[in-house]
C-alpha positions as CSV (number, residue, x, y, z in Angstrom):
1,X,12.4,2.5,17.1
2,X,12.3,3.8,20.7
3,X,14.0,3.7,23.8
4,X,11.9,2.1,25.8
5,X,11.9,-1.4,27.1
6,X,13.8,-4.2,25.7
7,X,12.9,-6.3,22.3
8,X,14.5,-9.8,21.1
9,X,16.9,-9.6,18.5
10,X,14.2,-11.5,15.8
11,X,11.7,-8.8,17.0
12,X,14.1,-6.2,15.9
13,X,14.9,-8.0,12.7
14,X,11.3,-7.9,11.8
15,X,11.0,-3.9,13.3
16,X,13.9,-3.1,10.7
17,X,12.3,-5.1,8.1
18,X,8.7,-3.4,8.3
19,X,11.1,-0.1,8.3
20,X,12.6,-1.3,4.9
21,X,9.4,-3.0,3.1
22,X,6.8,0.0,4.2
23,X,9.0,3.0,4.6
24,X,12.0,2.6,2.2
25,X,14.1,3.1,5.4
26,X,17.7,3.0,4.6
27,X,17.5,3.7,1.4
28,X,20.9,5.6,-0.1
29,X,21.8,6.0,4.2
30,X,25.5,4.6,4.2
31,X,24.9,2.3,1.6
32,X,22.0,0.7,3.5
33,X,20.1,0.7,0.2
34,X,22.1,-3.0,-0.7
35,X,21.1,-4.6,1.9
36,X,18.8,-5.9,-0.3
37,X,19.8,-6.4,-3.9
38,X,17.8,-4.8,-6.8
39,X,17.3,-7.6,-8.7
40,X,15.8,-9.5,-5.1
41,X,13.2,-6.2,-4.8
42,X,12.5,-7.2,-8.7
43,X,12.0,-10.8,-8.6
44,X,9.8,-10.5,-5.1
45,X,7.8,-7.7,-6.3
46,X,6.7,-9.2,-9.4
47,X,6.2,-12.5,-7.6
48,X,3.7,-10.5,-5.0
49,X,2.6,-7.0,-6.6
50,X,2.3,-4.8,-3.8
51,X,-1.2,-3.4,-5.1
52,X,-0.7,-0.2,-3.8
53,X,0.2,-1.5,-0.5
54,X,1.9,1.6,1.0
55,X,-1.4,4.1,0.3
56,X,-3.4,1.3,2.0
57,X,-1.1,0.2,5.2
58,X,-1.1,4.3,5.9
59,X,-4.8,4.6,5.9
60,X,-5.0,1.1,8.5
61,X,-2.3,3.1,9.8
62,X,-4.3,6.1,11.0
63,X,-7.4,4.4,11.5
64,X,-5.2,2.5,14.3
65,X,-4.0,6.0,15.8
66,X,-7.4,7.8,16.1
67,X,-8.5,4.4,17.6
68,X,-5.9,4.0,19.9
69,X,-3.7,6.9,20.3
70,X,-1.3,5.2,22.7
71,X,-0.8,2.1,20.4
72,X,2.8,0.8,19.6
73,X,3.1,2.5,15.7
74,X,2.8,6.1,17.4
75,X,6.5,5.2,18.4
76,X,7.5,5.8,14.3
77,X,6.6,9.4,14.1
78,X,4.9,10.5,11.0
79,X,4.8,6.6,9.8
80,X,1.9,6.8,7.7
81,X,3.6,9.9,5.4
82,X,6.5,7.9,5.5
83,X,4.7,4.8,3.8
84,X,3.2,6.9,1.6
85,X,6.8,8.2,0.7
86,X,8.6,5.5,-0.1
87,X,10.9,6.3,-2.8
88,X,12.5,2.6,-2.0
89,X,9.3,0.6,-3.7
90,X,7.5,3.4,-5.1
91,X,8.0,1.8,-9.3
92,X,6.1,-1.4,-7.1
93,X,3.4,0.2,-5.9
């Protein structure tokens, strides 16, 4: 999510997973879309309804850019439209 400076491996792991839970990133990209089975999405999504958690992250989302435009989520470009695009969680939301 940049090339700047240097990150641990469990702070990538949780990078990709914010990627994957509020973007849908991967989805259907080189089969990335199993790296979590569809019956795991199922069974953690009815266990914790999102509550249309994309829509809402966005709008903390942009409230966090016009606040701080240097802050570290300007490094996803477009991050907010992505969240509010995800295809990946979208029957969840």
């Amino acid at each position: 999510m940049g090339v700047d400076g240097t990150i641990t491996v469990m702070g990538q792991l949780i990078q990709l997973a914010t990627l994957y839970d509020n973007a849908g990133k991967y989805e259907g990209v080189d089969n990335f879309g199993d790296l979590v089975h569809e019956d795991t999405r199922h069974s953690v999504n009815a266990a914790f309804p999102r509550l249309g958690w994309c829509s809402w992250f966005a709008e903390r989302v942009r409230g966090e850019v016009r606040n701080k435009p240097w802050c570290h989520t300007t490094h996803i470009p477009q991050f907010d439209k992505m969240m509010e695009e995800n295809t990946l969680h979208r029957r969840w939301e």
